[in-house]
C-alpha positions in Angstrom: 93.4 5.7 -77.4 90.3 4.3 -75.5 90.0 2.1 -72.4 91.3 -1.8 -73.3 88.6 -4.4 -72.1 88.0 -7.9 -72.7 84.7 -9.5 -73.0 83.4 -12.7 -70.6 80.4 -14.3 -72.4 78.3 -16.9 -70.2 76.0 -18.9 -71.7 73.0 -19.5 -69.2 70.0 -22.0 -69.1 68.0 -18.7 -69.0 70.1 -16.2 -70.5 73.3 -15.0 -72.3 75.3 -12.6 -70.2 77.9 -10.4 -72.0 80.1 -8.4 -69.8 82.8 -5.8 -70.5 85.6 -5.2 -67.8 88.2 -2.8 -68.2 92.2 -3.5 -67.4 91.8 -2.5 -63.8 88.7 -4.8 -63.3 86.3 -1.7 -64.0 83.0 -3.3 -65.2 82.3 -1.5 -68.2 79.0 -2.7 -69.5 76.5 -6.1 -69.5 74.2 -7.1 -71.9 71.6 -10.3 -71.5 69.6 -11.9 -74.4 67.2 -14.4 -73.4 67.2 -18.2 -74.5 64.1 -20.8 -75.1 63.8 -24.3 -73.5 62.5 -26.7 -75.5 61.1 -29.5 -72.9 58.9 -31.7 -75.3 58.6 -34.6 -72.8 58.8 -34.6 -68.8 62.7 -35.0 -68.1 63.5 -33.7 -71.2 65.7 -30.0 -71.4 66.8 -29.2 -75.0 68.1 -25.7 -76.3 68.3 -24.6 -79.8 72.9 -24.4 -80.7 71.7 -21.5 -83.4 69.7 -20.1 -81.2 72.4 -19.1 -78.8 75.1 -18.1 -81.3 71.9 -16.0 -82.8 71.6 -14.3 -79.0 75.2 -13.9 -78.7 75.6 -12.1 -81.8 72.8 -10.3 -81.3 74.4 -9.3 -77.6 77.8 -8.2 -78.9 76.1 -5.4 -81.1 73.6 -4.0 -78.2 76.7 -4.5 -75.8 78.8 -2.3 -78.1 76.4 0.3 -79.0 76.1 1.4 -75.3 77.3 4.8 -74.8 79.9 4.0 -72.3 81.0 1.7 -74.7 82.3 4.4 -77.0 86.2 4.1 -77.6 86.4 1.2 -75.7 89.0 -1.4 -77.3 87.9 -5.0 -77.0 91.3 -6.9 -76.3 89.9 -10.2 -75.9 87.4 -12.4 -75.5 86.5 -15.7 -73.1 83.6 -17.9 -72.3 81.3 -19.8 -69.9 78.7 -21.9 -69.9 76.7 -24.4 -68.5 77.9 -27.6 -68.0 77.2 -31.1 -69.3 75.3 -30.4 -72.2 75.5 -32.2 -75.5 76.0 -30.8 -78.9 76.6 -33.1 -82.1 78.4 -31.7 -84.9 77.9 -33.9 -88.1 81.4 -33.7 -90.6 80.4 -30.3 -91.8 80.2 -28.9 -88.6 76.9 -28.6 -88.1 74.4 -29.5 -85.3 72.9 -32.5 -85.4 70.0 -32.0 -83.4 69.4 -29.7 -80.0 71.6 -29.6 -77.1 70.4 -32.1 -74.7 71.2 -30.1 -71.3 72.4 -30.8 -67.7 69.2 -30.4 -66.1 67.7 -33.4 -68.4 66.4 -36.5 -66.8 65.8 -38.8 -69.6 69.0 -40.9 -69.2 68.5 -43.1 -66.2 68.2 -46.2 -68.3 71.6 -45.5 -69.5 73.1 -44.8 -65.4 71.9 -48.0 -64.8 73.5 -49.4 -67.8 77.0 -48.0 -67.1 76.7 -48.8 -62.9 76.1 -52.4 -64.3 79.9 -51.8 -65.9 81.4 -49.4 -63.5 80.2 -49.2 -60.7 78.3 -45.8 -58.9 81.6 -43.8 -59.5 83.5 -43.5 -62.8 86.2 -41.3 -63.0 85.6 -39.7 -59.6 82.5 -38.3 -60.3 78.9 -40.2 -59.2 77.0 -42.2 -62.2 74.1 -39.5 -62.5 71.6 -38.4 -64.9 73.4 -34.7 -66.1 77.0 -35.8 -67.4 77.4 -36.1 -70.9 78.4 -39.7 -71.4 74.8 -40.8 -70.5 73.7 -38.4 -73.5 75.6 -39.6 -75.4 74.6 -43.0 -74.9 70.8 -41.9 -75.4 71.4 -40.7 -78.9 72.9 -43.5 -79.7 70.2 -46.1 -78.5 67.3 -44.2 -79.3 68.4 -41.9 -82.7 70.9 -44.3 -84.0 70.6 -42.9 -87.8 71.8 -39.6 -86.3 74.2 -40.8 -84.1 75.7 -42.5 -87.5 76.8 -39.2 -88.3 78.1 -37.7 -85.5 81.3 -36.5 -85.9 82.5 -34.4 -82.7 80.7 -33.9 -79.6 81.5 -30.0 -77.6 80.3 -28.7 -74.4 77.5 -25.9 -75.2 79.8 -22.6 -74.4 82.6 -24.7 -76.5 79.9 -24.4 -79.5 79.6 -21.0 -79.1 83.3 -20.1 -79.0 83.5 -22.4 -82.7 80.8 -20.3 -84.1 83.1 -17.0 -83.2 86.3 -18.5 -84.0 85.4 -21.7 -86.9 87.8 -24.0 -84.3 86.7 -26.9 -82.4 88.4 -27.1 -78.9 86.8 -27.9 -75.4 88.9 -27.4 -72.0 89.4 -29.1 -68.5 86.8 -27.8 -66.5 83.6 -28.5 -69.0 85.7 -31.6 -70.5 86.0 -32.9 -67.1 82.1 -32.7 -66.3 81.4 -35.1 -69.3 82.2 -38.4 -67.6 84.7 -39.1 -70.1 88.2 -37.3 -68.4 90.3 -38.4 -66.0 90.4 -35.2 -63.8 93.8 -36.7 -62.7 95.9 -37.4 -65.8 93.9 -34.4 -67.8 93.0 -36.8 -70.4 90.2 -38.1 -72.5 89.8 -41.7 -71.1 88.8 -43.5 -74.5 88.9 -47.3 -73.8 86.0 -46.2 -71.4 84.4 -44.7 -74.4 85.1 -47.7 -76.6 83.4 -49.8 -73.5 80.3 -48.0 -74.3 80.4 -47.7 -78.0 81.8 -44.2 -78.0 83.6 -43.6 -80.8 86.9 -41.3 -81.4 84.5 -37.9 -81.6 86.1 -36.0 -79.0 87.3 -32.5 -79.1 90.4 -31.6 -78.7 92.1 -30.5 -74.5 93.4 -27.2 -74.1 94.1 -24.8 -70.7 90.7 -22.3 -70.1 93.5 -19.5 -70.5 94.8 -20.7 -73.8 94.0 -19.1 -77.4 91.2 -21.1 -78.9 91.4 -18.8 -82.3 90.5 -15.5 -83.3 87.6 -13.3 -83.9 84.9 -14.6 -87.0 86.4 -11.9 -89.7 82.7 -11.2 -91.1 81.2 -10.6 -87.4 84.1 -8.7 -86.3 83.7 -6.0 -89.2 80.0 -5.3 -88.5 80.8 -5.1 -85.0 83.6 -2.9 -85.4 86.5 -5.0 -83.9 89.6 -6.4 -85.2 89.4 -9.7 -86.8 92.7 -10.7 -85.1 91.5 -10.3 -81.4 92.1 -13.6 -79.4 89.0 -15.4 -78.1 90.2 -17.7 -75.4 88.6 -21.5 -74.2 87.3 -20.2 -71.4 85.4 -22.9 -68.6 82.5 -24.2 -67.1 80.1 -21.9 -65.3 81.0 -23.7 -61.4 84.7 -22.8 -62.0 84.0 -19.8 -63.3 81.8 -18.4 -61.2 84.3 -19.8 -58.6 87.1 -18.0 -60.3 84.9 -14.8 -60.6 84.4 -14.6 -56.9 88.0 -15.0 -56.1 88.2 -18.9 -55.1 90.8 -20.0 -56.2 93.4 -21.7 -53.8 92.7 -24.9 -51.4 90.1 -25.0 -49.1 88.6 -21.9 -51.1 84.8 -22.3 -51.0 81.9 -20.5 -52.8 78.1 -21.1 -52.2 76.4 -20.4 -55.5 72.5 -20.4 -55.5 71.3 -20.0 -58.9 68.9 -22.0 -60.6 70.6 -25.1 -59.4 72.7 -24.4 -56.1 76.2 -25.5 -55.7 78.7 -25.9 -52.9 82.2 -26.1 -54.2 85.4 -26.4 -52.4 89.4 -25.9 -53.9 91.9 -28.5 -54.1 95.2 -29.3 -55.3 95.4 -31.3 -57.9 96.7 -35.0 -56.7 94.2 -36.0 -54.3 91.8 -38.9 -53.7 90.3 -40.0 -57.4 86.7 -39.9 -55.6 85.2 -38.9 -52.4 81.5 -40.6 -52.7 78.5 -39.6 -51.8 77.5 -38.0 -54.9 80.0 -35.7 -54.7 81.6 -34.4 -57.8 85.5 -33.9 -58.4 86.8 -31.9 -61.3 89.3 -29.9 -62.8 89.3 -25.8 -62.1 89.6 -23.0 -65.0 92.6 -22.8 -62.9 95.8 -24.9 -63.5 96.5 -27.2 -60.8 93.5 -27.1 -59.3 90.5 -29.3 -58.6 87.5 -28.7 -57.1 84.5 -30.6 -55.1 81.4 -30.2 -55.8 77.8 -30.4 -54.2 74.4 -29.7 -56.5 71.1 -29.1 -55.5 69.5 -29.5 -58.5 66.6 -27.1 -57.2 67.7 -24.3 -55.2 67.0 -20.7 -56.8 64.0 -22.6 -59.0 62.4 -23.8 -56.0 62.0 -20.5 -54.7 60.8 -19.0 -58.0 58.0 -21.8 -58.1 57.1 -20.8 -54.7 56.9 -17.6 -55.8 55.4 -17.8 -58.7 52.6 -19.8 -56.7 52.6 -17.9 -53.9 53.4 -14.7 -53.8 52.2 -14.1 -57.7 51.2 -10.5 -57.2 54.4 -9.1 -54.6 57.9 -9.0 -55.0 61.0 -11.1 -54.2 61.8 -9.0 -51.0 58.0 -9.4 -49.4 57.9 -12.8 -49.9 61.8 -12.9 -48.1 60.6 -10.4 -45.4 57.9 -12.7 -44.3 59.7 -15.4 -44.4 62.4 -13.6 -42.2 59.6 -12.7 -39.6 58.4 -16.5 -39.7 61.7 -17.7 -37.4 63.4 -20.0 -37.2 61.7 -23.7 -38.6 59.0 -21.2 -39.9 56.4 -22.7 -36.9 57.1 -26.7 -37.5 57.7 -27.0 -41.2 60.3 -28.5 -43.3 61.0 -28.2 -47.0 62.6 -30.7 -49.0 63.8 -29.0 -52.3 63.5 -31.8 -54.5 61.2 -30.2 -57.4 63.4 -32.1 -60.4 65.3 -35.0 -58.3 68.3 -34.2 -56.4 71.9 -34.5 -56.9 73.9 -34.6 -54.0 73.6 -36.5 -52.0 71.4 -38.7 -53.0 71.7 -38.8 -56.8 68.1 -39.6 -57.5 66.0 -38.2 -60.1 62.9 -39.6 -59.0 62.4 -38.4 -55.8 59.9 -35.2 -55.5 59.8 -32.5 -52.9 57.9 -32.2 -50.1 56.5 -30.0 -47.2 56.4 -31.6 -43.8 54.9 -30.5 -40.6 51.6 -28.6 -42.1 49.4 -27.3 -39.6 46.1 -25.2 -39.7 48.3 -22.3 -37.8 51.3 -22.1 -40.5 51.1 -19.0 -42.8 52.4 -18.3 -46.3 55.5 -16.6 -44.4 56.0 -19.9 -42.7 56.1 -21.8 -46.0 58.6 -19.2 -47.8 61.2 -19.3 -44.3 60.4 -23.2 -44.9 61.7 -23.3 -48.5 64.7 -20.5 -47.6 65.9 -23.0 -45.1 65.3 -26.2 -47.2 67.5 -24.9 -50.2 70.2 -24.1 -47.6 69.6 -27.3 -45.7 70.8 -29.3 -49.1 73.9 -27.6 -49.4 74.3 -28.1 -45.9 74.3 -31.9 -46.7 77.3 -31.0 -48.7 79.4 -29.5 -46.9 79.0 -31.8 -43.8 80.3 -34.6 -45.9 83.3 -32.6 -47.2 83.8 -31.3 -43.8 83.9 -34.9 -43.0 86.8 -35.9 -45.0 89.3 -33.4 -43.5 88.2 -30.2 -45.4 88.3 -27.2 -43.2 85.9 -24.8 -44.6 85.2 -21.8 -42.2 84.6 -19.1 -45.1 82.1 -19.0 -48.0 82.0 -16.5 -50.4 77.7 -16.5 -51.3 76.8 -15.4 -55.1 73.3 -15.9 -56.6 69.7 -15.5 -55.3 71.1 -16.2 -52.0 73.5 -13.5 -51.8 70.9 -10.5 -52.6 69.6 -10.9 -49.1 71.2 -9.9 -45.9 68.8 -12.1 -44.3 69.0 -14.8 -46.4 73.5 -14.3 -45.9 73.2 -14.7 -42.1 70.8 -17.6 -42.2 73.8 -19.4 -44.6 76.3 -18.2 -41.9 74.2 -19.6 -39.1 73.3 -22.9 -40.8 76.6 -23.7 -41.8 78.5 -22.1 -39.2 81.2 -20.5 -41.7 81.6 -16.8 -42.0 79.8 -15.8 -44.9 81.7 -12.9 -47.6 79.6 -11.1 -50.1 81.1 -9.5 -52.8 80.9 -5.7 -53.5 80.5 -6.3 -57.3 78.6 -9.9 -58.4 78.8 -10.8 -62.4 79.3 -14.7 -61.7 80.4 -16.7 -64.2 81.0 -13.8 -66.8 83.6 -11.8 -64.7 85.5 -15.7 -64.4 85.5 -16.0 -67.8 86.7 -12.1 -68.4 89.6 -12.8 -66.3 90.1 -15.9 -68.0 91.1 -13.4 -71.3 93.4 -11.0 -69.1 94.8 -13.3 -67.9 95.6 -15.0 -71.3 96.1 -11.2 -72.7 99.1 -11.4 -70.1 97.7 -8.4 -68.3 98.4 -10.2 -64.9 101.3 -12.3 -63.8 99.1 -14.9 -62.6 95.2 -15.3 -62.2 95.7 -14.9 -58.5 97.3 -11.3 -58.9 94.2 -10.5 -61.6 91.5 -11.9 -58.8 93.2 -8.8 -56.1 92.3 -6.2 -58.8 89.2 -7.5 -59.8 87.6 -9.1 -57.0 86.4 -7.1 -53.5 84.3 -7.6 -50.7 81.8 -5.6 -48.7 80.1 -7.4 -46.0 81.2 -10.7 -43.7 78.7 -12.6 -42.5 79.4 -13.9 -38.8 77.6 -17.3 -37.4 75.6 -17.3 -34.3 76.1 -20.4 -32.3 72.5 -20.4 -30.4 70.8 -20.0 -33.4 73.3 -22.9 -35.3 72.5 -24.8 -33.0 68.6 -24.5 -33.7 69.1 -25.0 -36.9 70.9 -28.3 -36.4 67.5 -29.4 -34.5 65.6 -28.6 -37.5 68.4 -30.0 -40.3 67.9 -34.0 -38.7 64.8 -33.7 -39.5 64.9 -32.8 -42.5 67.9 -35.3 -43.4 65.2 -37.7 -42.7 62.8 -36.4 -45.4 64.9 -38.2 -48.3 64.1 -41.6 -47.1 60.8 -41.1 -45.8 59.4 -39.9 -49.1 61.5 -41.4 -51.6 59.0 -44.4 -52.3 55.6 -42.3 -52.1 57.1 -39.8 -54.6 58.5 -42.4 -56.7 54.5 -44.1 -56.9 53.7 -41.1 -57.4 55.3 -40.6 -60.8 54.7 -43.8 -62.0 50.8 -42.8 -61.8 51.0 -39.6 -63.7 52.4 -42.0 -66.7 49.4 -44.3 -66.5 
């Protein structure tokens, strides 16, 4: 008999990761097909559903056909995904048109529309561009033939799981980043729906650890698997990428710097319904638990423009190096990461970024250590504010872009003044949603227990004081960037339509 694994599929903006981890949290193997955007119109983000059930299949058989894949028994299997996205299924099943994604921008007529009703919060959660209610509401003011025959809405990694298994199920974590749950009563609030014209098309609740079906019988016999393994609901990639990296109890906190950049703090269930400022309260892939939520809607993609820009011709580590020898402020000059808008806290998707403090003496190196700090300086917004309402954060496990640099690890530590943990192996959402299906296999007690065997660290990241300090100089400066800028920016955009 081989090794017994379980599979954790995330589904990416980018990407599809596939990852195989053995019973005692050996990582096995990983696979990663790549994925399109469609962005047809500025603000818009669309994906193509077939397109990433095509990728996933495609990722299962090169994941498989790895040599040290050979004898390995797949036990079960368990998703991720991104979060807020929108997939229509007409009564047959089928997509109704592309995913509209959480990084789409289209749908501030409809914010304003539902503030008018509600208010800036509804259901804990800040009246923003990304959630899905607003999508919803754009397909049905703008494609209203097509939204005639909608029939269920799912949450993108909840689309993928239905093309494995043929049943329709979302779960808290994704169903609560849809504007539509109350993360307290874990239910679909649907005379806020009917308020909006929302019809009954939602999916139906389950726990991330629960069975959502079992293996496609056609794909699991070219594949070699047995039609009868479980495939599990799995969660949203911030919980499980949270869950991945072991944070999992109160007061737990991860620092996630991917594409987007997220700071996101545990909670037990049963506290305040919202904290404001933008910040974002839903339900963990774990039961019982909530979490808060920062976003900087440009973190890891700022740098990459920069890059890209920049730095077109060296790699990732020169342009970090200079910007490590830069110092502190990088000579005078601040960053403000808004590329795409910003989340928290300002929950504005018209407001650009900036550079500030440009002199004749700056050099490229200055300009990278400005954008490092910038990206850092958002999250830092974050966690002030939940520091602010009594939560004690004094360690961060880092994942992402920001977590494959020492450099860029201490300057987190010394900017938020928070010992900083890097983990020894980093698979993100994927290992989250892996444990998910152990945990569901009944390999572990509890998903506590599985997180001691899967999850270890290497390196702790201590804060300086003097330099934290310095880096508080710099940070109320940039806090003022936001308002000086907003209405320039905003002009600004309302040219390039002329």
């Amino acid at each position: 008999m081989g090794k017994e694994a379980v599979l954790g599929i995330d589904l990416g903006t980018s990407a599809i990761k596939l990852l195989a981890v053995a019973k005692d949290g050996e990582v096995l193997g990983v696979q990663t097909e790549p994925l399109s955007l469609y962005q047809e119109y500025p603000g818009y983000s669309e994906q193509n559903p077939d397109e990433w059930n095509a990728a996933m299949q495609q990722g299962l058989k090169n994941l498989l056909i790895q040599p040290q894949m050979e004898g390995v028994e797949i036990k079960g299997v368990s998703f991720s995904g991104q979060m807020h996205g929108l997939v229509l299924l007409d009564e047959t099943g089928r997509p109704l048109r592309n995913a509209i994604l959480w990084n789409d921008t289209r749908t501030t007529p409809q914010c304003e529309t539902i503030k008018a009703k509600k208010g800036e919060q509804v259901l804990g959660n800040p009246v923003v561009e990304g959630f899905t209610l607003t999508k919803l509401l754009w397909v049905k003011e703008n494609e209203p033939e097509l939204w005639k025959k909608a029939a269920t809405f799912l949450l993108p990694k909840d689309y993928l799981r239905y093309c494995l298994t043929g049943e329709i199920y979302t779960e808290y974590s994704d169903a609560a980043a849809t504007m539509l749950l109350n993360p307290q009563t874990k239910a679909w609030d649907k005379m806020l729906g009917e308020e909006f014209g929302i019809p009954d098309i939602y999916p139906d609740v389950i726990q991330s650890h629960d069975e959502a079906g079992t293996f496609n019988a056609a794909l699991a016999a070219e594949l070699g698997l047995d039609a009868n393994t479980p495939v599990f609901a799995g969660g949203a990639d911030n919980a499980c990428g949270a869950l991945g990296s072991g944070v999992i109890r109160p007061n737990d906190a991860i620092c996630s710097i991917g594409t987007s950049g997220v700071l996101l703090i545990c909670e037990s269930i049963g506290g305040a319904e919202g904290y404001g400022h933008k910040i974002h309260l839903m339900n963990h892939a774990v039961a019982d638990v909530n979490y808060l939520m920062g976003v900087t809607l440009s973190a890891g993609y700022s740098l990459s423009w920069f890059k890209r820009e920049f730095y077109p011709d060296d790699s990732f580590e020169k342009m970090l190096e200079e910007a490590q020898e830069a110092g502190i402020g990088g000579h005078g000059l601040i960053f403000a990461p808004y590329l795409a808008g910003e989340r928290t806290p300002h929950g504005d998707a018209s407001i650009r970024g900036s550079f500030i403090g440009i002199s004749g003496s700056n050099t490229r190196g200055d300009f990278a250590r400005a954008v490092v700090e910038g990206i850092t300086y958002s999250l830092y917004d974050s966690l002030i504010y939940l520091r602010g309402v009594g939560k004690n954060v004094t360690k961060i496990v880092s994942t992402g872009g920001g977590a494959k640099s020492n450099f860029w690890l201490q300057l987190q530590a010394d900017v938020f003044n928070a010992e900083i943990y890097k983990l020894k192996h980093e698979e993100g959402p994927s290992m989250g949603a892996a444990m998910l299906a152990a945990y569901g296999l009944g390999w572990y007690p509890s998903l506590s227990a599985c997180a001691e065997q899967f999850i270890h660290f290497t390196e702790t990241f201590k804060p300086d004081l003097k330099r934290h300090k310095t880096y508080e100089r710099y940070f109320r400066i940039y806090h003022q960037a936001y308002k000086a800028t907003r209405r320039m920016t905003k002009d600004l955009l309302e040219l390039q339509k002329d």
